[in-house]
N, C-alpha and C positions, 0 to 999 in steps of 0.2 A: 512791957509795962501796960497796966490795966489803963483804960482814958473814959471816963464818962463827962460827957459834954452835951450841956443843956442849951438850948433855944437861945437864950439872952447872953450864952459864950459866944459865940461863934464872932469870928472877925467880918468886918464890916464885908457887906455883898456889892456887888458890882451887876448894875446893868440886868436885876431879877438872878445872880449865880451869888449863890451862899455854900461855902466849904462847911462840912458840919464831923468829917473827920481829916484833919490833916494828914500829909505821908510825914510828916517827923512826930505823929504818936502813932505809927506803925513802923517804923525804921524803915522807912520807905515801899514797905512793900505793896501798899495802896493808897488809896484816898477815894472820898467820896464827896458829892458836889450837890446841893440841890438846886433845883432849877426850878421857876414859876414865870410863864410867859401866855401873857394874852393871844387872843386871836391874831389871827393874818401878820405871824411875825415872819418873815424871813431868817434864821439862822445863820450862823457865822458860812463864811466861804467854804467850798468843797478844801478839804483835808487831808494830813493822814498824820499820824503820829510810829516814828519808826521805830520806836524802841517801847512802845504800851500798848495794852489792849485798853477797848473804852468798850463799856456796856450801859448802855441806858433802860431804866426801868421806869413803868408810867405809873406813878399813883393815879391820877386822876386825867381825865380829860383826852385828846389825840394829839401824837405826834406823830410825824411824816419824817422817815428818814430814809436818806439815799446813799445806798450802799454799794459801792462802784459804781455798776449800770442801773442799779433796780431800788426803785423808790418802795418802799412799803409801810404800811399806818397803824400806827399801833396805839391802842385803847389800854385803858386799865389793866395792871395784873401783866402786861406783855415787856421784852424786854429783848432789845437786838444787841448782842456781844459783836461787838468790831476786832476783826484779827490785826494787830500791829503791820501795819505799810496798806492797808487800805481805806482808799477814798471813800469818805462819808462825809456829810452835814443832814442838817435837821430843818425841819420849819414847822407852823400850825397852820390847821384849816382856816379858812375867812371866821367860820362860826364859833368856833372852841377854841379855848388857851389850853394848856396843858401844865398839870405840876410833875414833876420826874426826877430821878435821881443817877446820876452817871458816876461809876466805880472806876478808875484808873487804875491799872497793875502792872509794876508796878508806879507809885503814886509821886507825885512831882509837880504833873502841868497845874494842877490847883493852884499853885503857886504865880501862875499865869494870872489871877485875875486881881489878888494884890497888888503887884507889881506893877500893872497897869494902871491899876485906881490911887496906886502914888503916884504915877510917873504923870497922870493926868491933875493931881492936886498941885504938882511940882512947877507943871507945864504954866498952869492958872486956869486948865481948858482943854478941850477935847486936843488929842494928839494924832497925827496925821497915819493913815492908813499903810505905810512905808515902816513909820513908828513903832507901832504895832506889832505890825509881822516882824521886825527885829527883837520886840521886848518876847514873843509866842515863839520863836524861833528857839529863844533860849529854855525853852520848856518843852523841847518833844513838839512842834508845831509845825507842819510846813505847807503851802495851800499847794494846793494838787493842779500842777500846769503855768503856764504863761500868763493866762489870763484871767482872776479871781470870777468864780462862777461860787452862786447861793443859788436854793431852793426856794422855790413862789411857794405860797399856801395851798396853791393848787398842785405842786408835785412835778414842776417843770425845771429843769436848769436852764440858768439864764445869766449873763453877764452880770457882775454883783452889780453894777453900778447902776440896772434897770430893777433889780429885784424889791425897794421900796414900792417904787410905781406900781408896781404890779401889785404887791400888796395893797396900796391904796385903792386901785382898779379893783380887786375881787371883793374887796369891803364894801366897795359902793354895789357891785353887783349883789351879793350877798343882804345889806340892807332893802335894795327893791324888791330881794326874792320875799323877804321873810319880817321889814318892817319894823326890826328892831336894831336898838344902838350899840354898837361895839369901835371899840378905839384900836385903831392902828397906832403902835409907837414902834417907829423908827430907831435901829441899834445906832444910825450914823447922822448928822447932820446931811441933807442935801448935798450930793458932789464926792463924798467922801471918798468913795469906789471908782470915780472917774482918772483915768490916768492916761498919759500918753500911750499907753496898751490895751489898754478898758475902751470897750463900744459906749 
């Protein structure tokens, strides 16, 4: 069935990710997600998804993405396809946000970000890091290892529980170099990523 879906359809976004084609107007066989994130963001935890691929395309701006071992940055017009069962996540420069668009095949995990943003309306309030990777889990989601690791702005893996700081840290760096103002916003409240496993 045909689907044209305009800008003021779309179901309510989560945390800058707005669904703009659902997998139940493809019969599952994709979905597509937009994404619009400021500078010095860190990205969700290194990943993998076992049963989809995920491609990300950049309209606008840089994003930084680490693919198994190898981080690489990709500007406008570029666009790194993830083969199903390997380790990725994303992050921005200190200087540039990025607008981008990611294709799941096929399409389900979109579903992940509703789910979340009720379960957090439900909660009254952010929901715990544990929470989470149960509500992702049920969407093709699994973080890649013992110990949640995200991507700095700079292109480092790092314990997620330090990766805000770090963000903070290259912003301020970033501001001395260059003089002007850019806002760091944080995906998790302080602590989130800390656990009895987490540095």
């Amino acid at each position: 069935m045909t689907h044209i879906v305009h800008a003021g359809e779309r179901p309510e976004g989560r945390r800058g990710f707005e669904i703009f084609l659902s997998s139940t107007m493809t019969d599952r066989a994709a979905s597509w997600v937009e994404t619009r994130q400021g500078p010095a963001w860190s990205g969700p935890p290194l990943h993998t998804h076992a049963e989809s691929t995920e491609t990300y395309y950049v309209v606008s701006g840089t994003l930084l993405v680490q693919v198994d071992d190898e981080v690489v940055e990709l500007g406008p017009r570029a666009l790194a396809h993830i083969t199903s069962g390997t380790r990725h996540t994303w992050a921005t420069p200190p200087g540039e946000g990025c607008h981008f668009l990611t294709l799941h095949m096929p399409g389900g995990y979109e579903d992940y970000h509703p789910t979340a943003l009720q379960a957090e309306k439900d909660n009254g309030g952010p929901l715990t890091q544990e929470d989470l990777f149960k509500i992702a889990a049920r969407f093709d989601w699994r973080p890649a290892g013992d110990i949640p690791h995200r991507l700095t702005p700079d292109g480092r893996l790092v314990p997620a529980s330090q990766a805000d700081d770090e963000a903070s840290r290259l912003r301020e760096e970033w501001l001395t170099a260059h003089g002007e103002e850019i806002e760091v916003q944080a995906i998790h409240d302080p602590g989130f990523y800390v656990t009895n496993k987490s540095a």
